[in-house]
C-alpha positions as CSV (number, residue, x, y, z in Angstrom):
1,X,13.0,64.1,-6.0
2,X,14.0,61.3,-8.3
3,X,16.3,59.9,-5.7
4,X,13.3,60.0,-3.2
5,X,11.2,58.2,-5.5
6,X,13.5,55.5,-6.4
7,X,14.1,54.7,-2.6
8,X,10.3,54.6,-1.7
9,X,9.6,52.0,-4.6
10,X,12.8,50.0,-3.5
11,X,10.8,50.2,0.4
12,X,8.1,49.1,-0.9
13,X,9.0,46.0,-2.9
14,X,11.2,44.8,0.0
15,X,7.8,45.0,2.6
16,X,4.9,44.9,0.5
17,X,1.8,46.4,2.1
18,X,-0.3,43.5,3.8
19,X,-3.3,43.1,2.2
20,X,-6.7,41.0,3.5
21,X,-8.2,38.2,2.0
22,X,-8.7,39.8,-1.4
23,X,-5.1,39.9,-2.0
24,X,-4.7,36.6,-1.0
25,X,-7.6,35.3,-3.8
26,X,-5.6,37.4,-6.2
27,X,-2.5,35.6,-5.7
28,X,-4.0,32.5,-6.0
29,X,-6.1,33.4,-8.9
30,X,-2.4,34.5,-10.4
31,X,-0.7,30.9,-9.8
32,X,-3.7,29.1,-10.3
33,X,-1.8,26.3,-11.9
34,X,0.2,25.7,-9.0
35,X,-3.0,25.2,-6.9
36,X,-4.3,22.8,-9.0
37,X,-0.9,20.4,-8.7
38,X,-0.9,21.0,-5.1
39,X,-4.7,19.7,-4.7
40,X,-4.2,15.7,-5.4
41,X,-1.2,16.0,-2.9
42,X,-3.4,17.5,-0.5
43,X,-6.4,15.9,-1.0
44,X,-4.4,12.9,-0.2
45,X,-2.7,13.9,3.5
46,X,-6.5,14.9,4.3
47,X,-7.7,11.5,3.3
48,X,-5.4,9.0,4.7
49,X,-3.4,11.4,7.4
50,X,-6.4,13.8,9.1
51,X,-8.8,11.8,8.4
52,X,-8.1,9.0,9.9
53,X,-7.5,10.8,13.2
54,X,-11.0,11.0,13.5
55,X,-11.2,7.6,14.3
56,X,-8.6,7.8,17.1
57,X,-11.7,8.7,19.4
58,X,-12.0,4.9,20.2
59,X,-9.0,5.0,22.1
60,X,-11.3,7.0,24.7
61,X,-14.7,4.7,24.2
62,X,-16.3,1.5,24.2
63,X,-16.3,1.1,21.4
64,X,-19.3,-0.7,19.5
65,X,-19.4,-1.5,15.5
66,X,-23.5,-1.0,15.8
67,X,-22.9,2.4,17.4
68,X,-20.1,4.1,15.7
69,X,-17.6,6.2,16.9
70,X,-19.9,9.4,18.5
71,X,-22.8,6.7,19.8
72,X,-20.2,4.6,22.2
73,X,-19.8,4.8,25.4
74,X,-16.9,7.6,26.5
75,X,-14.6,5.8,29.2
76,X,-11.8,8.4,29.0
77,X,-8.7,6.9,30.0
78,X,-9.5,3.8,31.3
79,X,-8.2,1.7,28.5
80,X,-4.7,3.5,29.2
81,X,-4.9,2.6,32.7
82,X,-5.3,-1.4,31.6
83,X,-2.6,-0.9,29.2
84,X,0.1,0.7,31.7
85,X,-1.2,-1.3,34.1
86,X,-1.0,-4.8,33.1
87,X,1.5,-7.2,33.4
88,X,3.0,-7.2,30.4
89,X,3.4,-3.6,30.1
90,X,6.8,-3.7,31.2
91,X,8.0,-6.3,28.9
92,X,6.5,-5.1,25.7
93,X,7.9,-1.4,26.3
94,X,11.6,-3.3,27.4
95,X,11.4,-5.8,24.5
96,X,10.4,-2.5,21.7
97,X,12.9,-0.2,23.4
98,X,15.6,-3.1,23.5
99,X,15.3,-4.1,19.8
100,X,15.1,-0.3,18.5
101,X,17.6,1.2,21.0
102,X,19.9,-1.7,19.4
103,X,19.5,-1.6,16.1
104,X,19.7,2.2,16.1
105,X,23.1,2.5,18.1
106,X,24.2,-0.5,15.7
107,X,22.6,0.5,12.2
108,X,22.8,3.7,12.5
109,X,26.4,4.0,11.7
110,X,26.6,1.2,9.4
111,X,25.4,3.0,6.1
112,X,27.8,6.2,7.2
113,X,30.7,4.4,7.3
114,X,29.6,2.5,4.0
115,X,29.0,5.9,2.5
116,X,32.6,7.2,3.7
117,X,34.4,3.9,2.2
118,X,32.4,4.0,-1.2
119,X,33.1,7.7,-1.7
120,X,36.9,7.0,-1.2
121,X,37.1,4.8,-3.7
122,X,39.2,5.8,-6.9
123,X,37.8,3.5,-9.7
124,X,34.3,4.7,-10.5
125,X,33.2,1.6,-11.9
126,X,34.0,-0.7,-9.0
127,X,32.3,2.9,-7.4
128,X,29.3,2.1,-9.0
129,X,29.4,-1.8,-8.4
130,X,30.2,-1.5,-4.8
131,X,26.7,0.8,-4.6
132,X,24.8,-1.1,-6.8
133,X,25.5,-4.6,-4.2
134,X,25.0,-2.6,-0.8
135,X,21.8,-1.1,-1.5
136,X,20.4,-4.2,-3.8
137,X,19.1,-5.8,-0.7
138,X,16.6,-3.1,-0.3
139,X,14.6,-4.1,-3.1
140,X,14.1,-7.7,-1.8
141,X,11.0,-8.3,0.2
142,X,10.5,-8.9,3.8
143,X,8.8,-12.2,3.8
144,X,11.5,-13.2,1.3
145,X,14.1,-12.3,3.6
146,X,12.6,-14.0,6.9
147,X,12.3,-16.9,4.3
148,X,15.9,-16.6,4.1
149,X,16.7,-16.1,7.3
150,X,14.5,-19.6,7.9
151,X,16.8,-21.3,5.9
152,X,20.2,-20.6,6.8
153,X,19.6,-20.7,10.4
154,X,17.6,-23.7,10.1
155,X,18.9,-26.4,12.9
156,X,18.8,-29.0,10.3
157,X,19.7,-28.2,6.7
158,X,21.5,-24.4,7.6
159,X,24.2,-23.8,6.0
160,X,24.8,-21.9,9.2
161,X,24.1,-25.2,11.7
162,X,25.9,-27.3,9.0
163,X,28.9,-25.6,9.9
164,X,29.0,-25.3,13.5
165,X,28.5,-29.1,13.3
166,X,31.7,-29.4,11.1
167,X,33.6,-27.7,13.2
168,X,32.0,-30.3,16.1
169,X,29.9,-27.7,17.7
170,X,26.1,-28.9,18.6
171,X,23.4,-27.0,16.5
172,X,21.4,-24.2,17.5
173,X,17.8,-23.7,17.3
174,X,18.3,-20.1,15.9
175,X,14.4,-19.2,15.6
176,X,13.3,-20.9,18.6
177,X,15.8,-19.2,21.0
178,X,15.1,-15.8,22.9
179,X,18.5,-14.7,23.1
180,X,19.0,-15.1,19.2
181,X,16.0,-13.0,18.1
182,X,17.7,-9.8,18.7
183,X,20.8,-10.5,17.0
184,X,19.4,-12.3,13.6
185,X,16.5,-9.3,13.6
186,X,19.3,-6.3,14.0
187,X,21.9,-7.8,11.5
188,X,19.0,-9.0,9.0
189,X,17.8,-5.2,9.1
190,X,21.2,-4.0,8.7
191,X,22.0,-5.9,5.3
192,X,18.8,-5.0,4.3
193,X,18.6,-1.6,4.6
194,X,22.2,0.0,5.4
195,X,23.0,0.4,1.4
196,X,19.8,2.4,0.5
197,X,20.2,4.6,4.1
198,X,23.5,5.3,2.4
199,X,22.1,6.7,-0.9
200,X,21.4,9.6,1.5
201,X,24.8,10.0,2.7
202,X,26.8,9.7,-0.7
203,X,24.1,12.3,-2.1
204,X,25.4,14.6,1.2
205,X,29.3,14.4,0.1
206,X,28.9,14.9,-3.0
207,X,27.8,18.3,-2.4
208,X,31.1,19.1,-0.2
209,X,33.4,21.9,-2.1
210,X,36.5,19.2,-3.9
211,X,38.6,22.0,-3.8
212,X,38.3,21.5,0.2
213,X,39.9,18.4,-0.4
214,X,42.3,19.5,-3.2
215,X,43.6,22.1,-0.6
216,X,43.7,19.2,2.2
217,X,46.2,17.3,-0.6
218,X,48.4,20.1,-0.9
219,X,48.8,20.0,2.8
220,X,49.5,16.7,2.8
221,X,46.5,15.4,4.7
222,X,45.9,11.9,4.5
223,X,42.5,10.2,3.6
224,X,41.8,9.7,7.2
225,X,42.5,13.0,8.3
226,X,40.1,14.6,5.0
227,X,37.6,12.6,6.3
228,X,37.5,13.8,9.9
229,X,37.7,17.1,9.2
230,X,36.0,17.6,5.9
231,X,33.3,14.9,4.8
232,X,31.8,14.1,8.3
233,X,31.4,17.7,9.3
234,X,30.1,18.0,5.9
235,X,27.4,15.4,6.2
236,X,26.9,16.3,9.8
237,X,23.6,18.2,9.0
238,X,22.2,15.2,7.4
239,X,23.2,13.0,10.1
240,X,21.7,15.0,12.8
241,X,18.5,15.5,10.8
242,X,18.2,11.9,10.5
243,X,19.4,11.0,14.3
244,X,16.3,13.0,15.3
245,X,14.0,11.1,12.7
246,X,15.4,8.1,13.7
247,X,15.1,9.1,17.6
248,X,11.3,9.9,16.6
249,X,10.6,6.1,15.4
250,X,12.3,4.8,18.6
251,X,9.2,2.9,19.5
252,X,7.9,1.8,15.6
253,X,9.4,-1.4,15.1
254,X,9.1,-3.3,11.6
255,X,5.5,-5.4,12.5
256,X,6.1,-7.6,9.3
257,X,9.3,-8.9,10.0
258,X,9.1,-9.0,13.7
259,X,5.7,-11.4,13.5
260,X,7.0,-13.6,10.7
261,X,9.8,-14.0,12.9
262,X,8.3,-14.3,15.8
263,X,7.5,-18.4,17.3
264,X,6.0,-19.3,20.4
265,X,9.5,-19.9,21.7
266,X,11.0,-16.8,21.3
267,X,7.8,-14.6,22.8
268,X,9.7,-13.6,26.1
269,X,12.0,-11.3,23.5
270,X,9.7,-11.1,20.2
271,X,6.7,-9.7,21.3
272,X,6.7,-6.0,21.1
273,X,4.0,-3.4,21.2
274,X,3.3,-3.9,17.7
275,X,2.4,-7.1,17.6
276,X,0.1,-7.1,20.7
277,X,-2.1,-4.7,18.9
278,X,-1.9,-6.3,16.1
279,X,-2.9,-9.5,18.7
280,X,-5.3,-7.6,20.5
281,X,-7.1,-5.5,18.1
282,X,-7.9,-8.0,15.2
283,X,-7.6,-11.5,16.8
284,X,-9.4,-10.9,19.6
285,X,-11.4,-7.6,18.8
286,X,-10.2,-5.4,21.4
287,X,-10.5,-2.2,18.9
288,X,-10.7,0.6,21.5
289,X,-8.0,-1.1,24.0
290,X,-5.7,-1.9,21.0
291,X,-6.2,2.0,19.6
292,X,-5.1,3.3,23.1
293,X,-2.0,1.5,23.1
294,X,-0.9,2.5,19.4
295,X,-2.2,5.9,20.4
296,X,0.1,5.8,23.7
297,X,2.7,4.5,21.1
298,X,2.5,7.0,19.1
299,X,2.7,10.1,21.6
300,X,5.7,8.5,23.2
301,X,7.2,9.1,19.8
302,X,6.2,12.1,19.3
303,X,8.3,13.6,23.0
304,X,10.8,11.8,22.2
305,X,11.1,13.4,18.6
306,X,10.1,17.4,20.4
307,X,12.4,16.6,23.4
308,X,15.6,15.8,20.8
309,X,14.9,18.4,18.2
310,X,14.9,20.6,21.0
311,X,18.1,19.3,22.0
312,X,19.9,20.0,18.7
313,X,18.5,23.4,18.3
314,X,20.2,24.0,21.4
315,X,23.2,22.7,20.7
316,X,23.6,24.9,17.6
317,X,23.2,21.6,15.5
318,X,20.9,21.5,12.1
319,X,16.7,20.6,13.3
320,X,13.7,20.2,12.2
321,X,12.1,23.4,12.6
């Protein structure tokens, strides 16, 4: 009998009965203090996440300032239509796709291997100085770095020019040429920003086992083969996780830095979705034509961020859900 008891009270705290919505105030009523620190953090997503989405209506109106969002005219897709079928549709969507499609198969490996090199390192001082000057950059702002970018690729007092003259080349008009914009935007974004993606990464190795790599010693594995087979499969989670984030923003280029790059010489490669709705939404007051082409901006993100999660679920690989 007592054995009988004892198994029915272990059954029932491993599947609790399902109770209605009573149950569910009394649980809450019980962790009442966790509510109230979830609320400001919800309150805020609601605010400037859900309900801003209300707004997204316009993309499917006329709209009006004097007649709202409900009292405009409904167009349905029409200003999608204009969008896809304009003439510079295809040159916005190759220029965005170029720059990110770029950066990420160049960037995106940069702060791995950095992360790989620093963890190597036996000193942990010059550890700890090598991590401190990769991921200072970070903290330096972008219309500081543009500024910078201005200067040392200037085609007459660049230290850049400066020396391509020494060396009795010509100078180069750096920010006024299409086929430089590329290049100076991807490698400015990669010293910028590769030592704090790495953060991630070092935080990711140090949670590898060291007695994986105290074994690999005793074999005699070199530092090249331990980190093949021990810290990148190790970090490979992490990697994916952030592939498919990064896969996600394919089409979200940085808007600050690409207009306060951007001149009216290097257009044919600078201007990219973001900037023409920045162009046509507030300097020309466009608002529902510029809301369908974020919107269309936004939902091409959004299957190419299903498709690939999809992919790396199937693929046995770590996901997003």
């Amino acid at each position: 009998m007592t054995t009988q008891t004892t198994r029915e009270t272990r059954n029932a705290r491993s599947h609790p009965p399902r109770g209605g919505i009573a149950s569910h105030v009394k649980r809450m009523k019980r962790s009442w203090q966790l509510y109230v620190l979830l609320a400001p953090a919800t309150l805020l997503v609601l605010v400037f996440k859900y309900w801003p989405m209300y707004g997204a209506q316009i993309a499917f109106r006329n709209y009006n300032p004097a007649d709202g969002f409900a009292g405009s005219p409904w167009v349905g897709l029409e200003h999608f239509s204009r969008f896809v079928t304009s003439f510079q549709f295809e040159r916005l969507l190759a220029n965005t796709l170029t720059v990110n499609a770029l950066g990420l198969l160049i960037a995106f490996p940069v702060p791995i291997v950095l992360a790989l090199i620093v963890n190597q390192l036996q000193s942990e001082r010059f550890k700890k100085f090598a991590q401190t000057v990769l991921y200072s950059p970070s903290f330096i702002s972008v219309v500081v770095v543009v500024g910078m970018i201005h200067l040392l690729f200037s085609p007459r007092s660049g230290i850049v020019n400066n020396a391509l003259v020494a060396l009795g080349s010509e100078p180069i008009f750096f920010m006024g040429s299409p086929d430089w914009f590329r290049p100076l935007y991807i490698g400015s974004d990669i010293w910028q920003n590769a030592g704090f993606s790495m953060i991630v990464y070092l935080a990711a190795l140090t949670a590898i086992d060291p007695a994986l790599h105290e074994a690999a010693r005793v074999d005699g594995a070199s530092k090249w083969q331990r980190i093949k087979h021990i810290d990148i499969p190790g970090i490979l989670p992490v990697i994916t996780i952030l592939f498919i984030l990064a896969i996600g923003n394919l089409f979200n280029l940085g808007f600050e830095k690409v207009l306060l790059m951007q001149t009216d010489l290097n257009l044919p490669t600078s201007e990219v979705i973001q900037t023409y709705v920045y162009k046509a939404g507030l300097q020309q007051a466009q608002f529902s034509y510029s809301a369908a082409i974020g919107l269309f901006n936004s939902l091409i993100n959004l299957v190419l961020l299903l498709t690939f999660n999809w992919i790396a679920r199937r693929a046995g690989q770590s996901s997003l859900w």
